[in-house]
N, C-alpha and C positions, 0 to 999 in steps of 0.2 A: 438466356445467357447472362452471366453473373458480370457487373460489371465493376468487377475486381481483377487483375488476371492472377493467377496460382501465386506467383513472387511477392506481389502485395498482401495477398491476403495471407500467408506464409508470415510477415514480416508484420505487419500487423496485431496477427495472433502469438508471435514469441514476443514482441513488448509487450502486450497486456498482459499476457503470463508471466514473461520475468518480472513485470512492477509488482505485481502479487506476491512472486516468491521473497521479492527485494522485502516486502514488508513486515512478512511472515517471519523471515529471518531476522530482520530489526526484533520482535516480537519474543523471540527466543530467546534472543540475544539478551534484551532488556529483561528476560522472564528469572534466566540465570542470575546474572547480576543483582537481580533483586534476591532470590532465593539465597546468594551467596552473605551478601551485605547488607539486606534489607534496608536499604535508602528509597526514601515515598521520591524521590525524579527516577528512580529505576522503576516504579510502581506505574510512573504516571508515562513514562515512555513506551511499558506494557501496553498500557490501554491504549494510548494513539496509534500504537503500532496496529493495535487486535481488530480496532475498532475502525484504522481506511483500509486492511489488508480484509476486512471481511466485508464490508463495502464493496470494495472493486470485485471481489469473488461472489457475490451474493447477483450483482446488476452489470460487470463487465465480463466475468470469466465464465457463469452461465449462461448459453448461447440461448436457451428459451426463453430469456428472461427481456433480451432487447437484440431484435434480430440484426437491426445496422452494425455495420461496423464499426465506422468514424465515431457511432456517438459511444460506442467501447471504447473506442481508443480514446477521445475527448476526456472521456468519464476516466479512465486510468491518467491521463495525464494529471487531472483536477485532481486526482486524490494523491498522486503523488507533490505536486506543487505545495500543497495544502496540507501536508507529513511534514514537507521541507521548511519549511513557511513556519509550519507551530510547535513540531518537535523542539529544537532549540529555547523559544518563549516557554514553553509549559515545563522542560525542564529547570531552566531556569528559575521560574516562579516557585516551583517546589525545592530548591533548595540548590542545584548544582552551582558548585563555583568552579571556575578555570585555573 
């Protein structure tokens, strides 16, 4: 017996997949804007975006990959913190202003 019940594990697995999507789509987002306007913070938002959405898809969203849950969801939480956390700094550094 799993000691999860359906509800949690339900709730569980749509956060670590919407963190995924959320990123994915940052990724897009920033892939555009750069194709449009070629600005290197549109470049560099790409990569951070490609690089924790493929992250959390490579070690939280393949369930072969690490059978626990919590440490999925841990591990999506970490990559999103750490999107939220350096997104802002690396574009800044590469050139955006407000």
């Amino acid at each position: 017996m799993s000691k999860y019940n359906t509800k949690t594990k339900w709730l569980l697995f749509w956060a670590i997949a919407l963190t995924d999507v959320f990123l994915f789509s940052s990724a897009i987002n920033c892939l555009f804007q750069w194709l449009a306007y070629g600005r290197n913070h549109d470049l560099t938002g790409l990569i951070l975006s490609l690089t924790g959405a493929f992250i959390l898809y490579f070690f939280a969203v393949n369930s072969k990959r690490e059978a626990n849950l919590n440490k999925r969801f841990a591990l999506s939480l970490c990559v999103f913190g750490a999107w939220a956390l350096l997104m802002p700094l690396a574009m800044k550094l590469f050139g955006y202003n407000y």
